[in-house]
C-alpha positions in Angstrom: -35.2 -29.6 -28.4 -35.0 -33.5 -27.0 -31.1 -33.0 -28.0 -31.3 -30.1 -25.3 -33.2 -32.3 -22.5 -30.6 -35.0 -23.0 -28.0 -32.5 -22.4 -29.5 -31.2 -19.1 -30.2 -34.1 -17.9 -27.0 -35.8 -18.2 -25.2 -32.6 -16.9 -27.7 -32.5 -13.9 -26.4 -36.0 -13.4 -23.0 -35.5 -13.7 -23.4 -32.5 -10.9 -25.5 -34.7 -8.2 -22.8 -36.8 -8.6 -19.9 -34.5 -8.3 -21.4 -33.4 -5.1 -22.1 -36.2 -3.6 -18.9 -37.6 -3.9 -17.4 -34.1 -2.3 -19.9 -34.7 0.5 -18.4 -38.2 1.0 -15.4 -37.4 1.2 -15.5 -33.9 3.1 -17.0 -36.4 5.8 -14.2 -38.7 5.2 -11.4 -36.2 5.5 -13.4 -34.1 8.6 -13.9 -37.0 11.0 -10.5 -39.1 10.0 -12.7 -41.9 8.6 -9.7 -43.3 6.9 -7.2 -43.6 9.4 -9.9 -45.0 11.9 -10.2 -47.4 9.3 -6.4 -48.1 8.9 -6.2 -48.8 12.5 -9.0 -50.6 12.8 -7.4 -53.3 9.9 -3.9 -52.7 11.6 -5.4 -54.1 14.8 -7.3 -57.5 13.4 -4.2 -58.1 11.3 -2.3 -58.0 14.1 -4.5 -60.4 16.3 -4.5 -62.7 13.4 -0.8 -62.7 13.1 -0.7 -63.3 17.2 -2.8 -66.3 16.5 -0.2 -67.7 14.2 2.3 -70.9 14.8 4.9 -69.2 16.6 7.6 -72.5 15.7 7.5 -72.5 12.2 10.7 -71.8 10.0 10.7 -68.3 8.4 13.3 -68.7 5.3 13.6 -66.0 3.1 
């Protein structure tokens, strides 16, 4: 009987997490979270690089 509680509440866990994570990332994919995000780091990177000594020697 405790074997079958443990059971349930380990698959009840396992689904509230399953959805969740669907939830996150149905709102992730519906409002374009990611590549809001993407730009977002696209556009500081690219102000710190700006910022950057413009004299020094690139050798590759």
């Amino acid at each position: 009987m405790k074997t079958c509680l443990k059971i349930r509440k380990i698959l009840k866990i396992l689904l509230l997490s399953a959805l969740a994570f669907f939830g996150i990332t149905f709102i992730i994919f519906m409002f374009n979270l990611d590549m809001k995000g993407a730009g977002l780091a696209y556009n500081l990177l690219n102000k710190w690089h700006d910022k950057q000594d413009q004299k020094r020697d690139l050798s590759f």
